[in-house]
Structure formats: C-alpha cells, structure tokens
C-alpha positions in Angstrom: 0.0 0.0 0.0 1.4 3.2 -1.0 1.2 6.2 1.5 -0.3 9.7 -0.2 2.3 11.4 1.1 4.7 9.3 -0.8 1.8 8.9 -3.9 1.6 12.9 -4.1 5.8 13.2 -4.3 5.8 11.0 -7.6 3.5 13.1 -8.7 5.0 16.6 -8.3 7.7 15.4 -9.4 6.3 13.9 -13.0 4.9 17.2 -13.5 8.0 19.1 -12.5 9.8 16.3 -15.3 7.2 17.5 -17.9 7.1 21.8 -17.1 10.5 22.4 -15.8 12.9 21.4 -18.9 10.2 22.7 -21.4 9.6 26.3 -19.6 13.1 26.1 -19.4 13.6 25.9 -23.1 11.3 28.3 -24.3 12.2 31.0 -21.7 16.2 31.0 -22.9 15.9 30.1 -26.3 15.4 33.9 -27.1 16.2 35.6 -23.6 19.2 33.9 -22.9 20.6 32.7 -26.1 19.5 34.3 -28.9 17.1 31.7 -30.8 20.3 29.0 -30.3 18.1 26.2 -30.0 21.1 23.8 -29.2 22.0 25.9 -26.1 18.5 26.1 -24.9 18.1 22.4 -25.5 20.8 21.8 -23.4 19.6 24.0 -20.7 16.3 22.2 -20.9 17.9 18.9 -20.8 20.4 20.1 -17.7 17.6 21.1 -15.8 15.6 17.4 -16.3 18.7 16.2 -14.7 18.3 18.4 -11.7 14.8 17.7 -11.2 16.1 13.8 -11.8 18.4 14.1 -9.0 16.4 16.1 -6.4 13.6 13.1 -7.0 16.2 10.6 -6.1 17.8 12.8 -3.1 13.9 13.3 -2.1 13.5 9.4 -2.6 16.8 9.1 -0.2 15.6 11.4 2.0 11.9 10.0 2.6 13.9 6.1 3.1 15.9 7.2 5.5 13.2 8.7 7.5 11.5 5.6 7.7 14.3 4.4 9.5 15.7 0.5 9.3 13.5 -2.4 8.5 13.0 -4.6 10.5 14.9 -8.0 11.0 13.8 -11.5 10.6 15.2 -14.1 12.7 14.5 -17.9 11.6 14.5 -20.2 13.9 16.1 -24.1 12.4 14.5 -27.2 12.9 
C-alpha cells in the first residue's frame, strides 16, 4: 500500500519532469541565447537532470526517515 504522502511526491515530481525542462527551453531560447536552439536544449535537458536528482535525493531522503526495516530471525528445525 502506498502512503499519499509518498503517492503525491511522484506526482509533483512527473509534472515538475514534464514543465520544468520545457519552460526552461522556451524561456532562454530567445532571452538567454539568442534563438540557439542547441543551447537552450541543453539547458532544458540540464535542468531534467536536476529535477532527476532532487527526486532521487527526495527518494533518499523520505527512506531514510523511515528508518531501518526490521529484521527477521528464523528459527532451524
């Protein structure tokens, strides 16, 4: 069963995948870098890696908060 907490994290984070690199683009491609579509592609596609790593870090983060699972001890016959 996932938690909503945990449900509601995947999905800022899908939408922050979809509107981050593409508001990214289109606000440098002519502010920042004069209609150089490579350059504002590559911005775009730096910033999908940030929001990839701060999912992970988040991931890491909520994991480690949970704090160890628990052990199993089986007993031999």
């Amino acid at each position: 069963m996932m938690r909503s907490a945990t449900v509601a994290k995947l999905a800022f984070f899908t939408v922050a995948m979809i509107a981050f690199p593409l508001a990214t683009y289109f606000l440098t491609i002519d502010r920042y870098f004069g209609g150089n579509a490579t350059y504002a592609g590559i911005s775009a596609a730096v910033m999908a890696n940030v929001v990839l790593i701060a999912y992970v870090v988040a991931a890491v983060m909520e994991d480690s908060q949970a704090g160890p699972a628990p052990v199993s001890i089986k007993k031999q016959q």
